[in-house]
Structures are given as structure tokens and as C-alpha cells.
N, C-alpha and C positions, 0 to 999 in steps of 0.2 A: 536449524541449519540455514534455512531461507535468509535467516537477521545478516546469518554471518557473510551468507555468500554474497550479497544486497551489497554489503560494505565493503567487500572485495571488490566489487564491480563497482563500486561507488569511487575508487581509488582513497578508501581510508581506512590506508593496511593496518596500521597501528592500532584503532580503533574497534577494528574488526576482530587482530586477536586477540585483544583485552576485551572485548563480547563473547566471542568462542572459548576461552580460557575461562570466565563466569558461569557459561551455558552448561561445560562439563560437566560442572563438577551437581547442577541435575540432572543432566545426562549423559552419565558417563559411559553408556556405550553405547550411546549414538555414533555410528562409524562413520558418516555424512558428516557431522556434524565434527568432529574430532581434523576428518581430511580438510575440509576448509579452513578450519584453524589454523592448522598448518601451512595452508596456502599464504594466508595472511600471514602467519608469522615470518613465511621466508620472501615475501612483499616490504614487509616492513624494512627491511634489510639485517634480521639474524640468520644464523644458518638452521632451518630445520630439517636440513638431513639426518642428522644423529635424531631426532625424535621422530620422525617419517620411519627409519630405522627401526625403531623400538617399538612403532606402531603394527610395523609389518611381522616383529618378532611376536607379538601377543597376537597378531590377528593371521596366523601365515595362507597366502592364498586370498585374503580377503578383496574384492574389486576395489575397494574405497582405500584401503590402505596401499594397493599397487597406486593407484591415484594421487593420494597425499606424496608418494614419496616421488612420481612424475615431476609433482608441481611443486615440492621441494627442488628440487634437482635443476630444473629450471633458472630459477633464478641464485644457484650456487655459481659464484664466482670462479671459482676452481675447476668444477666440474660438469658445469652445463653445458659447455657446449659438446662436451665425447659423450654423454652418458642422458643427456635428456631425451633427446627427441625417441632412442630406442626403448626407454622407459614410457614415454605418451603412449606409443603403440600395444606396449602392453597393456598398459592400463585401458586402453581403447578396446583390446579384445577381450579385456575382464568387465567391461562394461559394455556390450556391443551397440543396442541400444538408447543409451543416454545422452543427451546431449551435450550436458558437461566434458563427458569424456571426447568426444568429438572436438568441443571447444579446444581443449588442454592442448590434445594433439597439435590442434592448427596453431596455437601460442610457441610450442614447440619450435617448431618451423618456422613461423614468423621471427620468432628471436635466435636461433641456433641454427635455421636450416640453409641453404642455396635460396636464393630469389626464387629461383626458377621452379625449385620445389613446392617451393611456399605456393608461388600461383597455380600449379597444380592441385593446389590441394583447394584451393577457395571455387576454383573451375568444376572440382567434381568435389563436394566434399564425401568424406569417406563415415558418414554418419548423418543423425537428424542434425537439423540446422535450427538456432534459436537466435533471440536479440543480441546475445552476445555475441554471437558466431561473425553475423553481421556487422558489430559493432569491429571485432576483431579483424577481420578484410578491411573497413574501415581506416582505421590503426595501418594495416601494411600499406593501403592504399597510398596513402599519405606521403608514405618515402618512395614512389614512383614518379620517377621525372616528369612525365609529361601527363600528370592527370588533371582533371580540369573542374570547376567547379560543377557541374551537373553533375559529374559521376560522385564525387562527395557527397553533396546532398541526396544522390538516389542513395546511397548508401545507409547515408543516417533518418533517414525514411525509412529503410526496410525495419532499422534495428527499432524505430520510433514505434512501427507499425505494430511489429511483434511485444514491445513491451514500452509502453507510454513512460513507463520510472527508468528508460534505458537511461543513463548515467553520458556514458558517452556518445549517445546520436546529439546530445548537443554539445559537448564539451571537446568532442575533436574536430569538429566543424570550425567550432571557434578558433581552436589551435591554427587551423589548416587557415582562420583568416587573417590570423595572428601574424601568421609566418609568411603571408602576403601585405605587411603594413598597410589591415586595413582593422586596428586598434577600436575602433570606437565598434566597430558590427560585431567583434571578436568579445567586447565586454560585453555585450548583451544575451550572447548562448553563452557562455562562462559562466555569467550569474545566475543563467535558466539552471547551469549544471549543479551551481554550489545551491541553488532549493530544494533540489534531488538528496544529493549529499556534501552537508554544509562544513563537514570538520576533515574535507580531504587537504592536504598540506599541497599537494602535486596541483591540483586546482587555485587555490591559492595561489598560490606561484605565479602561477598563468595568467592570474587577474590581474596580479600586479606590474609583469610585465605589459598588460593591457593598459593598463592607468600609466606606465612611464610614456611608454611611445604614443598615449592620446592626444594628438596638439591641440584639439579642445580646451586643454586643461593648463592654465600657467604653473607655474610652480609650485607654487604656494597651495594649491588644490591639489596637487599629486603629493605632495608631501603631506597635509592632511590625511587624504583617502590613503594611502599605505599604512599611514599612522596606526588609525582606526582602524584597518582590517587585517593587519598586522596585530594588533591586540586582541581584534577578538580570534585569531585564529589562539594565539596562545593562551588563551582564556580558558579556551573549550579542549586543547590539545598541546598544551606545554610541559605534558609529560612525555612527549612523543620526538623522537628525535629525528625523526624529519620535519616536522615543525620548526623545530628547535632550528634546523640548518634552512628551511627555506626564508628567514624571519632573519636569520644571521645575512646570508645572500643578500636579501632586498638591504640589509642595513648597514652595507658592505661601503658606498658613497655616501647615504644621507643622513645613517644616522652610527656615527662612530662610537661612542662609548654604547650606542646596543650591540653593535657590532663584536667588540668585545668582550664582552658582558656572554653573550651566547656562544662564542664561540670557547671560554673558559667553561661555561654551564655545559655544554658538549661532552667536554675532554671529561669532566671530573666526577658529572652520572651517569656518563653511556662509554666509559673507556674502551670497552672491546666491540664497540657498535663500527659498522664502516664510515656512518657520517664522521665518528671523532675519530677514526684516519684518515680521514677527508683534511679535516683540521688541524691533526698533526703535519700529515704532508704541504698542505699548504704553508705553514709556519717557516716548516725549515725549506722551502723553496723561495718563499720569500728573502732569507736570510739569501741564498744563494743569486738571488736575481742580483742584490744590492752587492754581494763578490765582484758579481759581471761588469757593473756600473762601476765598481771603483777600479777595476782591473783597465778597465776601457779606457779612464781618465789619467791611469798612469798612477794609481792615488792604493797599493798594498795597505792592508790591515791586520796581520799578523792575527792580532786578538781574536778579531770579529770572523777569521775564519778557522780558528779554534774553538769557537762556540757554535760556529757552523757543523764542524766535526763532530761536539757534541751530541749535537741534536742529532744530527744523522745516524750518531751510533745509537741513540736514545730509541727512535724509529725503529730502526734494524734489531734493535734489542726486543721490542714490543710488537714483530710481525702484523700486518693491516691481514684481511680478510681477503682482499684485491693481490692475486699473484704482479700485478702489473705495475701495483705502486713498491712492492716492496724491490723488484728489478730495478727502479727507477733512481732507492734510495743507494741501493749498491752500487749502481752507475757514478751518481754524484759523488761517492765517496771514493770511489778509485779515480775519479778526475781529479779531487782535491790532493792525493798521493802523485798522480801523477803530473801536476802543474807545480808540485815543489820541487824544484833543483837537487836540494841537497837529500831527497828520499832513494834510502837506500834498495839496491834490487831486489832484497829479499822481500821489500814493502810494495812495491810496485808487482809483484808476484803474487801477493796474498792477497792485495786487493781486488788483482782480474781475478783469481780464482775463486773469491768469495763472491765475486758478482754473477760468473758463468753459469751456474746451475739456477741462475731464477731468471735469466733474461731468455724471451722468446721471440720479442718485437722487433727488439732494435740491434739485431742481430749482425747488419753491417757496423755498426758501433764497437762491438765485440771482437770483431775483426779486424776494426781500427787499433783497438788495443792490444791484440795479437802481434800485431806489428811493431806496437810502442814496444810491446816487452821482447821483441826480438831484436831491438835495434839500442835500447838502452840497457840493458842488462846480458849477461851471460847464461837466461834461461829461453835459449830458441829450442830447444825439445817441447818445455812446458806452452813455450806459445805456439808452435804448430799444432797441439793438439788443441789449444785455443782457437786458432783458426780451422781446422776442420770440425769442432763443434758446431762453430757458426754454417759452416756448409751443411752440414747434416741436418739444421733444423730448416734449410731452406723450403725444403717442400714443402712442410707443417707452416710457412709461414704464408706460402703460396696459396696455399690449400683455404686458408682461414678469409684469402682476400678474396680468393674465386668465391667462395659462400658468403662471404658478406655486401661484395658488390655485383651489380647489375653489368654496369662497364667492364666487361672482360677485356677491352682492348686496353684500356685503362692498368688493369692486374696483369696483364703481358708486360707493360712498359715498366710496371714496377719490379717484374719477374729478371727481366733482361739487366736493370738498376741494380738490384740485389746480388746478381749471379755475377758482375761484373765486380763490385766490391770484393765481393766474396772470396772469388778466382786470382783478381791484381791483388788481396792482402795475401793470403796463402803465397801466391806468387813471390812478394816481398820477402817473408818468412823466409821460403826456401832460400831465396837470391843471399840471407843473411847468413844460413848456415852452409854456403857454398856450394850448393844443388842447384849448378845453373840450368843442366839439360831440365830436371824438373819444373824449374821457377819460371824458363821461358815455355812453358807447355801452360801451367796456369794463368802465365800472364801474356800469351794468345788468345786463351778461352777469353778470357776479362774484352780481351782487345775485342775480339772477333761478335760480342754482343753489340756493337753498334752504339752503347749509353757510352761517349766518350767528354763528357761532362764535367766528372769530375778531373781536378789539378791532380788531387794524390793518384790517381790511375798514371797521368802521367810521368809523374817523379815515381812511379812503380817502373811503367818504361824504358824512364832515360839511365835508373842505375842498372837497369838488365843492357841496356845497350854501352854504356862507359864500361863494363864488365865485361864486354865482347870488344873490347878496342874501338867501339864505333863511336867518336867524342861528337863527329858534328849533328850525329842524328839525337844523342842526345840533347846537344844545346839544341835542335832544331825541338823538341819537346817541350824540353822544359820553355821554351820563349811562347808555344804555344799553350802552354798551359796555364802560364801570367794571364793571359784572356778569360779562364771560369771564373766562376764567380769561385769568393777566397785565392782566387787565383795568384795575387800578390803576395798572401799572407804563405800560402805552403809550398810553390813554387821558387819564388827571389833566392831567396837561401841557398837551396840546390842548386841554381845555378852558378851563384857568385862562389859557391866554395866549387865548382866544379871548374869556371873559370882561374881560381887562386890556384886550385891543383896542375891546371893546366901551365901558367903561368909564373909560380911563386909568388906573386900578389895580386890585387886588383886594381893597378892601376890599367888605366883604358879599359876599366869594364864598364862604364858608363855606355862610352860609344859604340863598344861589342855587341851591349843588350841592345841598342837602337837597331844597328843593324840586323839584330836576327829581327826581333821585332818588324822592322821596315818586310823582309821577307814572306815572314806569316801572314803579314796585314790582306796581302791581294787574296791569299788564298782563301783564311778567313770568307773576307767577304764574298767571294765566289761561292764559297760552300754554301755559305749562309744564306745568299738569294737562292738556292739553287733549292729549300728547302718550301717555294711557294707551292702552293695547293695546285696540284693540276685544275683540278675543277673546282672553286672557288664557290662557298657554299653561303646563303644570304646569313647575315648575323640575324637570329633570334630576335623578332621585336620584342620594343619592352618600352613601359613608362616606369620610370623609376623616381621618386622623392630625391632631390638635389640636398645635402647638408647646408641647411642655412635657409631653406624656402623655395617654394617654388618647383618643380616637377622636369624632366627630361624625356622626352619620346626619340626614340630610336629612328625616326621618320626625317628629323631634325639633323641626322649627322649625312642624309643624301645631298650628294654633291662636293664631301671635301673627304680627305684622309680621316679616317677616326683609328686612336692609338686608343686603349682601352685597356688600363692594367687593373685585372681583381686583386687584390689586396682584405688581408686582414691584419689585427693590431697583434695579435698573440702570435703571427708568423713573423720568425726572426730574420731570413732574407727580405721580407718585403718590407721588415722597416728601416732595414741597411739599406737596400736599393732607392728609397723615397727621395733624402734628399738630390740622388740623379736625376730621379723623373722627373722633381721642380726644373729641373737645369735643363731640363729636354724641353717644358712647355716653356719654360722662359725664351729659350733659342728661339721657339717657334708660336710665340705669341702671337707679333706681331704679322703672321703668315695664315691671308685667310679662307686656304683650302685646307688645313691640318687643324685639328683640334685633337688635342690631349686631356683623356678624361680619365676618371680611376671609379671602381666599383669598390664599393666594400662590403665586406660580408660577413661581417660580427652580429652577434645578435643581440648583444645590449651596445649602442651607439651613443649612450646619452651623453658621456664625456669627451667621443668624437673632436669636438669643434676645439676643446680645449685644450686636448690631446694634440692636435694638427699646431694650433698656434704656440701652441709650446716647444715644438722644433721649428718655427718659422717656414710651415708648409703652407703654399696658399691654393696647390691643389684644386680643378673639381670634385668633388665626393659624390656620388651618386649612393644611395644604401641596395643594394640588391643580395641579401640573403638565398633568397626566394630563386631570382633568377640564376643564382648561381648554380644550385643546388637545381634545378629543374633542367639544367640544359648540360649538366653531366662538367661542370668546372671543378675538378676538387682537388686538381693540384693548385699552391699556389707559393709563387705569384704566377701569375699566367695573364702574359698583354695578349689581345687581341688586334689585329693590324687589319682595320676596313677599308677597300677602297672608295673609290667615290661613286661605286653603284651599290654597294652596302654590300659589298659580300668580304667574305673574310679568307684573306689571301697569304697572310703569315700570321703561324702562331709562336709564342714565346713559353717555354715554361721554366719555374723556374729564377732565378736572379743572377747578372751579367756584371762584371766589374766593369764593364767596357760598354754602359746603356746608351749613353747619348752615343757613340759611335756605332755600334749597331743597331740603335734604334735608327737612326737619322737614316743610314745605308735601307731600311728598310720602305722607311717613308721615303725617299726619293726613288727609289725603283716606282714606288707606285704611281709617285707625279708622273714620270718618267711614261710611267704604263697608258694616263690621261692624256700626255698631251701628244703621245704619238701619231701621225698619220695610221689613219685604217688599213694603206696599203705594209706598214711596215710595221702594224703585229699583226697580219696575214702572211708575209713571209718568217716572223718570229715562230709563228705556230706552225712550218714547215707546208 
């Protein structure tokens, strides 16, 4: 049992259960020995709950089988998070004394429970404590913003202490320097860990994102060293399908026919494994990015989104293990129904309702199609009760953010986001089937949350108010809702046909739109300053790695405006919004109290530079992973607006069709705020 449990903690789950699955079958009723196998087999990523199951049916009562079917349950996809952690505790009082059982529990928690819970439970734990236990506080440690490196290393000291072959006192250390781009110290506990245990895939991994971001290392030596340790991991462990996908990953840029090569070896030994839905779904999302690209250029393909359809039914036909991907695949394919013109209602019907019963997530999404099918078709029964599903899973969706993040003011803001979609689609719904007392009750609540963000809230508004005979409060909406971002794309329309209805065509709607425009504009900007920080709080310092060389300290930006957008590449606002923010540093190049910087926070950055010049972005980049995630950033895009004593005076979340205009209104309040006389921001502050 020792071998197997070693390997478990070793993180080479694969490994492990093809050791314990051997060890069986001399000792087949070893119960220890049996429970950890299963541990590892539902690590590896298959499901052993149906044999945790079957363990508990031959063994009923037994501590070790309560145990196995905990740490089954765990890492099930479907079911870990309702049904684990009240499983740990049984098995904790089937076991009271052991430390394993103690461990399980607090894994529990750490992966399925509240933060809050979790740090209670490391504060006192509810059992003996061992290297792993240590090792596992460790691990949570890790995702708490403001932990610092002394308390890491006391950590991985304690677990070091208690067992010199701890696995992870050096191996998340590394991680933990990893994710502070500091590459080169990061490979050297990494390598401490892969001497511990040499055929972990997860470790590997880690190494080699250690070797990409080594600047040490020129090219031609990184591609080497992956080479070579990319083979020996498949060497020793190319039966193993996490191998298989972390070896696919790294070969994903440098080395393309491995890259497909494994990811075909994937699909065609491990079919029902989640890494080869990993690789199904990435397939057909890839087909779908390239929709988006040609949709974008004006440039339809009839064919190539008939083989898009394919795949997706193909997906859908062959359910993944992941509730979350299989939502994702019925989303995509009730978009493709519904971005055809000629799809008839019955189709755009079958397709929300074949999507409804698996989506959990993105349940404002749902709501959006609620609406599609209440406004293009003649099924608003079917889609009210489309959108009251989405309302109903709200709380479950609240619930799941309160326990997964730390930032509850964070999960309020998402709360109020959510209930606002939620309330203006219902709202819409109703407004369709002619329940306006009702519609304008839902689409108050919507109002009355404060998130007024979104354009579609608005064109929710303005047809409840055209519906009341009130035309000019409508136009006065919708002009203000041309200002969100999409603002252009889902608002114009409503207007101009609101304008033709008023009119019989649209001549003089140009000048129309100007002047409502002209109207909003003051108010806008009033609002908009009026959103500064009472008490202005210093930016977080930081050094951060510049793209291209050379290093940035936060020390450096006292004395001028600092504009500071986080940005990632896989957020589809922030790379609509990019080419503005060039045009904002451009305006304000040659102005040398403001500087215009951007953070990014992808964590492979390698293709960065080429990425940037391939839209003709000349941007600064700074990379801050690390500080973004430590100082609680996780909307994004989110600028930050410093002024010229470093404190942070406006924030942005979010993406603005309208950036250099309210970015600039921003920056010039703050000059504004600099060059004031002292006497007259003392009578400002009353």
C-alpha cells in the first residue's frame, strides 16, 4: 500500500494505478491497498466511483472502503462537488485516528469547500497531522493572494521535516516560483521533485514550462531540453494519457506534426478518457474560432460550417465526462441554428431546449436565447420558461462563486451582473407576449441592480418604454446604450428602426443620432468621474519583466498619470478593445506626465511579441500573472487609472466602445487634480 500511496503523492496517478491494480491481484484483500488504487485511478482522470461502489458493496461498513469511495468522489466531475466533502467526513469518523483520513477530508475542502472553510480546517485540524497534510495547506496556501515567500517555505519545511521523500515540499515551492517568473530557481526544486518521483506527467509539465520562460536559455537549447525530456517522459509513461496530453501541449508551437500525432494517439486509445475530450473539444472549437475569423471579415463558408455542425453533433453524440464541456458543445450549436437566417422556429426551439438541461454556467447566455426565441419565433411560452430556468439556477450559480472565491465583494458584483441579465431577459420575454405590467416589474428589478453595462438591458428598456408611448425616453436609451461596449453592434438598429417607425424613413437620422448623442455625452461624463475612489488607495508595488527586456518597477510611474490595462490574449473584449488603447498611448505619447502601460496575464507568453506585431500593436507589455492574481484582479479587461502620487483613483472593468473618450475624460481630471491650487481641492472637498 505504501508503493501505491508514494505514487499518489508523488503525482503519478497513472502509474500508481497500474502498481495497485498489479499489487491486487497478491493481495487481494488488502483494503488499504485496494482504497488507494482507486485513489489513483480517479487521479488519473477515469471515474472510480462505480468501483469505490462495488468496493463498499463487498466490504459494507468497512473504513477503507468509506475512504476509497471519499477520494473517488472527489475528483468526479459531476459529483464532487454535492457529495464529496460529506463523504470525507464519514470516512474521517470511520477512520478517527489516521492520518490519511484527516488528509482526504482537508483535500475535500480545499477542492469543493468555501475558502473560509478550508482555512478553518488547516487552523485546527480535525485529526493527526502528517507530510502530507502539510504538503496539502501548502497547495491551498498557494491560491491566497497575499502569501509571501517565507510562509511557503515554512510550509514546505514542515512537510520536508516530517518526510525527507515529501514529493511536494519541493515541487510546489517551485511551482509557487514558477508563477512568480522566477524560471531558473523554479527548475531546480522541480528537478529536486522529478528525483522523488521521476514518471509524474504534472511535474513534467511544470519543468517545461520552467525551460520555456528560462531566458538563460536561447532557443535552440529550449527546444533541445523539451525534446529530450519530452521523450523520456513518453518513454517511461506513453501509456498514460496524461502524458500523452501534457507532451501534446508542450508540442502544441514547436513541434507540430508531434503535436498531431498525439493528439490523434489520444482520441483513438483513450476514447472515453477526459484528456481525449479535451481533444475532441478543442478540434471542433477550433473549427468554430476560424467561423468567427471569417464571419468577422465578411468572408461566409457554408461548407466549413457544415462540418463545424458535424463535429459538434459528433461531440454531442459521444458525451465528455465534464458536465461543462458538454453545455458548451450545445451552446455552439444552437448559435450556429441560430445565426442562420433561413432556420426555421421549430429549429431554433430544439436547439435552446436541447442546450437547457446541461447549462449551469453561463446561464445569462441562456437567457439571452430565451429572448432570441421569444422575438423570432412564435414559441414565447416555451421561452419564458427558458428564461425562468435561468433564474432558478441563479442561486446554485452564486453559491458555487461564494465557495470558490475568497473576494466576496467580487461574487456580489457578479451576483447583481447575473440578476440583472436574468430579470431584463424575462423582462423582454414578458414585453413579447404582451404582459407589460409584468415585464416592466422584471425589468425594474434588472434596472434597480445598479450593473447598467450592458446595451441589451437597455434595448430591454427602451422597447418597455416605446410600449408606454414614451418615444423620447426611449431614444434617450437607446443613444445611451451606443456608449457599452457592443454597444454599436446591438443598440443602432433599435434605434434606426425606432426612428423609421417614428418617421416612415430614415432620412435625418444621422443628425437625430448626433444630437441625442450630443445630450448623453455631458451626462456620461459626469457619471463617469463621479465614480472616483473616495479615498484613493496606493497601487500595489511590483517589478515586473517588460516584453522585449529589461524590467519595470512601480516606483517609476511616481510623478505622471499611469493608465494600466490587464489584459489577456484568450479575453475576447480585451482584444477588441487593444487596437483603442494603441490610439489612446499614441494621442498621449508625446505627453510627459501620462504613461500608458498594459499587464498581461497569460501564462504561456512565448508567442506574445509575435501575437502583438501581428496586429500592428506597439503597446508596453509588462507580464504580471502573478500580480494579478495576488492582488485580487480577475475581471478582465480592468485599467487601472494612477495618479501622480501612485494611488488609484479610477477603476475600469470591463471593455468601452468609447476608450479613448472616456479614457482621456479620465486622465485629464487627474492632471486637472495635479495642477490644482491646494486652496481649491480644499474647498472641492467641502
Amino acid at each position: 500500500m505504501d508503493r501505491v500511496r508514494r505514487g499518489y503523492h508523488g503525482r503519478d496517478w497513472w502509474g500508481c494505478a497500474r502498481e495497485g491494480a498489479t499489487l491486487r491481484l497478491q493481495y487481494p484483500d488488502n483494503a488499504p491497498l485496494q482504497a488507494w488504487t482507486l485513489l489513483c485511478v480517479a487521479r488519473s482522470g477515469e471515474d472510480a466511483v462505480p468501483l469505490a461502489d462495488a468496493m463498499l458493496s463487498e466490504r459494507p461498513g468497512d473504513p477503507w472502503a468509506l475512504f476509497a469511495r471519499a477520494g473517488a468522489l472527489i475528483d468526479h466531475p459531476g459529483r464532487g462537488e454535492a457529495e464529496s466533502i460529506p463523504a470525507a467526513r464519514i470516512a474521517q469518523t470511520a477512520l478517527p485516528d489516521h492520518p490519511d483520513a484527516t488528509w482526504l477530508l482537508g483535500r475535500a475542502l480545499v477542492v469543493h469547500g468555501a475558502h473560509s472553510e478550508a482555512a478553518a480546517f488547516f487552523a485546527a485540524p480535525t485529526g493527526p497531522t502528517s507530510a502530507q497534510l502539510h504538503a496539502l495547506e501548502l497547495a491551498f496556501t498557494l491560491d491566497t493572494p497575499d502569501v509571501d515567500a517565507q510562509r511557503v517555505f515554512a510550509l514546505a519545511e514542515q512537510a520536508r521535516a516530517a518526510d525527507p521523500r515529501c514529493v511536494d515540499a519541493e515541487f510546489l515551492p517551485g511551482l509557487w516560483l514558477l508563477n512568480r517568473r522566477r524560471p531558473a530557481e523554479a527548475e531546480v526544486l522541480v528537478r529536486r521533485a522529478l528525483e522523488l518521483s521521476p514518471h509524474s506527467a504534472a511535474m513534467h509539465s511544470t519543468l517545461w514550462s520552467a525551460i520555456r520562460q528560462a531566458d538563460h536559455r536561447d532557443a535552440a537549447d529550449k527546444r533541445a531540453a523539451l525534446e529530450a525530456d519530452m521523450r523520456l517522459l513518453l518513454l517511461t509513461r506513453g501509456d498514460a494519457p496524461e502524458a500523452l496530453m501534457a507532451a501534446r501541449q508542450v508540442s502544441q508551437d514547436m513541434f507540430k506534426e508531434t503535436y498531431e500525432a498525439l493528439s490523434d494517439e489520444l482520441v483513438a486509445r483513450f476514447p472515453d478518457h477526459q484528456q481525449a475530450d479535451w481533444v475532441r473539444y478543442e478540434r471542433f472549437y477550433a473549427l468554430w474560432q476560424a467561423r468567427n475569423d471569417r464571419r468577422q471579415k465578411g468572408a461566409p463558408d457554408p461548407a466549413a460550417d457544415e462540418r463545424l455542425g458535424r463535429e459538434l453533433d459528433a461531440f454531442i453524440a459521444r458525451p465528455p465526462s465534464r458536465p461543462a464541456l458538454l453545455g458548451s458543445a450545445y451552446q455552439h450549436r444552437y448559435q450556429l441554428v441560430r445565426d442562420d437566417e433561413a432556420a426555421a422556429p421549430e429549429a431554433l426551439l430544439a436547439a435552446v431546449q436541447a442546450w437547457a438541461p446541461h447549462e449551469q454556467r453561463n446561464i445569462h447566455s441562456l437567457a439571452d436565447a430565451a429572448v432570441e426565441l421569444a422575438e423570432r419565433t412564435p414559441y414565447r411560452t416555451e421561452a419564458e420558461a427558458i428564461a425562468r430556468l435561468a433564474l432558478q439556477r441563479l442561486d446554485a450559480r452564486v453559491a458555487q462563486s461564494r465557495a470558490a472565491f475568497r473576494d466576496q465583494a467580487a461574487v456580489d458584483g457578479e451576483a447583481a451582473y447575473l440578476s440583472t441579465a436574468l430579470h431584463g431577459a424575462l423582462g423582454a420575454v414578458l414585453l413579447a407576449q404582451g404582459r407589460r405590467a409584468e415585464a416592466r416589474a422584471e425589468l425594474d428589478e434588472a434596472w434597480s441592480q445598479g450593473k447598467r453595462d450592458s446595451p441589451k438591458l437597455f434595448v430591454h428598456m427602451a422597447a418597455l418604454a416605446e410600449a408606454e408611448g414614451r418615444i423620447a425616453d426611449a431614444e434617450a436609451l437607446l443613444a445611451e446604450g451606443l456608449s457599452r461596449w457592443r454597444g454599436e453592434e446591438i443598440c443602432e438598429k433599435p434605434l434606426k428602426r425606432l426612428y423609421q417607425r417614428q418617421h416612415g424613413d430614415d432620412r435625418g437620422y444621422a443628425a437625430h443620432r448626433q444630437q441625442l448623442e450630443a445630450a448623453v455625452r455631458d451626462r456620461r461624463r459626469a457619471a463617469l468621474l463621479a465614480t472616483a475612489i473616495a479615498e484613493p488607495k496606493p497601487l500595489s508595488p511590483f517589478v515586473l519583466p517588460r516584453l522585449g527586456g529589461g524590467e519595470v518597477r512601480s516606483e517609476s510611474l511616481r510623478g505622471r498619470i499611469a493608465v494600466i490595462n490587464l489584459w489577456a490574449k484568450w479575453c475576447g473584449p480585451c482584444v477588441s478593445e487593444m487596437p483603442a488603447l494603441q490610439d489612446l498611448a499614441d494621442a498621449f505619447a508625446g505627453v510627459p506626465d501620462v504613461v500608458v502601460s498594459t499587464v498581461n496575464v497569460d501564462t504561456k507568453t512565448d508567442d506574445l511579441a509575435a501575437w502583438l506585431a501581428e496586429r500592428g500593436l506597439r503597446l508596453e507589455v509588462l507580464l504580471g500573472t502573478r500580480y494579478a492574481s495576488d492582488n485580487g484582479y480577475n475581471t478582465l479587461p480592468l485599467t487601472l487609472f494612477v495618479d501622480h502620487d501612485g494611488r488609484i483613483v479610477f477603476t475600469h472593468e470591463g471593455a468601452t466602445e468609447r476608450l479613448v473618450e472616456e479614457f482621456t475624460w479620465r486622465i485629464e481630471a487627474l492632471r486637472q487634480r495635479a495642477s490644482a491650487p491646494t486652496s481649491e481641492l480644499v474647498r472641492a472637498a467641502g
